[in-house]
VMD Tcl script that draws the C-alpha trace (Angstrom):
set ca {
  {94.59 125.95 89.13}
  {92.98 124.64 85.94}
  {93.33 126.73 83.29}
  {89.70 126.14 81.23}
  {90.58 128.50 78.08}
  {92.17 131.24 77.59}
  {91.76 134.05 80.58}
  {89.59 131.85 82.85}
  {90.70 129.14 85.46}
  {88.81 126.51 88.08}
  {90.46 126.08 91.45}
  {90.63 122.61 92.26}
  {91.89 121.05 95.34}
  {93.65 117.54 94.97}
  {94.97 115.77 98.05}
  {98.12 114.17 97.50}
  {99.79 111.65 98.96}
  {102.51 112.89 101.98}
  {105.82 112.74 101.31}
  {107.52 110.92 103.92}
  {105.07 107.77 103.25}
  {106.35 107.58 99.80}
  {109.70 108.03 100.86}
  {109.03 104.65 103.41}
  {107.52 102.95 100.93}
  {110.40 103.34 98.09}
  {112.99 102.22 101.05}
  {110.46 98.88 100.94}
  {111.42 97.99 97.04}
  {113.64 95.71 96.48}
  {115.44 97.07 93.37}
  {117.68 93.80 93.28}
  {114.89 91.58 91.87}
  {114.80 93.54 88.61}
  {114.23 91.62 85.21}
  {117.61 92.12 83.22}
  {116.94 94.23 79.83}
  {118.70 94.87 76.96}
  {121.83 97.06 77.59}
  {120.69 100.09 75.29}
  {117.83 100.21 78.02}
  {119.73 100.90 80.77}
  {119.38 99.45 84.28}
  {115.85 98.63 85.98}
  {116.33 99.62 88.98}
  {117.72 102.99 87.62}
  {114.73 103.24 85.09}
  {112.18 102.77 87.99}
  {113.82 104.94 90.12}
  {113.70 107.84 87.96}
  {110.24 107.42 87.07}
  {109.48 107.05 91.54}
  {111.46 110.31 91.61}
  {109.54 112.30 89.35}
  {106.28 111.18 90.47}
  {107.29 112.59 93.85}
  {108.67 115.27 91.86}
  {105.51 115.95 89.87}
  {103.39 115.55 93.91}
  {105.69 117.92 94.97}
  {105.10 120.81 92.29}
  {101.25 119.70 92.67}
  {101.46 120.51 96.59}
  {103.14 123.74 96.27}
  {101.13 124.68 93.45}
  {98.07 124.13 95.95}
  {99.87 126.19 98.54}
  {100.38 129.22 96.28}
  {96.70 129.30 95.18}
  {95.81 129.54 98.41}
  {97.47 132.17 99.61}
  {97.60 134.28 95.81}
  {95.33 137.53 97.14}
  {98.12 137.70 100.22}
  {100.84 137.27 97.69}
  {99.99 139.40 94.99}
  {99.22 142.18 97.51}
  {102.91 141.50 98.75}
  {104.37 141.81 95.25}
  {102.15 144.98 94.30}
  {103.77 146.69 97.54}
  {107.23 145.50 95.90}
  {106.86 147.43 92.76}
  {105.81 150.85 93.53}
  {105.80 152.38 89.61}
  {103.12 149.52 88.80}
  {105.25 148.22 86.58}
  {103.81 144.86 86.73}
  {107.22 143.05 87.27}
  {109.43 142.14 89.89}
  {112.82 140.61 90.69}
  {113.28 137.20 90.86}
  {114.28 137.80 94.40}
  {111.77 139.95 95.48}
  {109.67 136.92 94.55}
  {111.05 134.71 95.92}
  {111.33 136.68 99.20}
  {107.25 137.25 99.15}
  {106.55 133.17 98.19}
  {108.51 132.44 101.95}
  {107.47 136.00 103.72}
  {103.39 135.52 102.92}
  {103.33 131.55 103.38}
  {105.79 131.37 105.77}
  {106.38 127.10 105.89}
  {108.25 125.86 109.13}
  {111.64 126.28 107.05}
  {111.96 128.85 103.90}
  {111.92 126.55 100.31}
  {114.27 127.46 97.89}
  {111.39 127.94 94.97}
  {113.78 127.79 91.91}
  {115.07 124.57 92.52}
  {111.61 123.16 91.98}
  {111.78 124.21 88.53}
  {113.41 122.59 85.21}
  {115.10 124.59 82.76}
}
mol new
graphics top color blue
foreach p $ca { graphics top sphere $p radius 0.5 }
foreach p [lrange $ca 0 end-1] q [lrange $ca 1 end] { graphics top cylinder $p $q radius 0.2 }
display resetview
């Protein structure tokens, strides 16, 4: 979802790259070849491995971001049947039970773990 101005969005679909190749090509780098830096910068090999895992952090929130759009007339019709009074909100449970009911992946993701505080 790209969000244009203010009340109106494009869907866009972006194909990112599966997770278990980057995961075979990180066990590929040698981290023991890093360049030695100054000691306030830390370690290399911790520096670049930080950045690796939020890039498949970041490919990660992209995929299930795709994944929702997708299915968001299912899963809005899920959460409207969740809150009877039309209140317009729901538990954090309840949405967390329709996210795994409507799209129903091979094994149920814990969805707030994917998210930063």
């Amino acid at each position: 979802v790209v969000f244009d101005q203010p009340g109106t969005y494009t869907l866009r679909e972006y194909m990112a790259p599966d997770l278990q190749k980057l995961r075979e090509l990180m066990r590929k780098v040698d981290f023991s070849e890093a360049t030695p830096v100054h000691p306030n910068v830390g370690d290399p090999s911790s520096i670049e491995a930080e950045q690796v895992e939020e890039k498949v952090r970041q490919q990660v929130a992209h995929q299930l971001h795709q994944i929702i759009a997708k299915h968001k007339d299912e899963l809005a019709a899920y959460w409207r049947r969740k809150d009877p009074t039309a209140t317009g909100l729901i538990s954090l449970d309840i949405w967390k039970q329709g996210l795994n009911s409507v799209i129903k992946l091979n094994k149920p993701i814990e969805w707030t773990a994917h998210t930063r505080e």
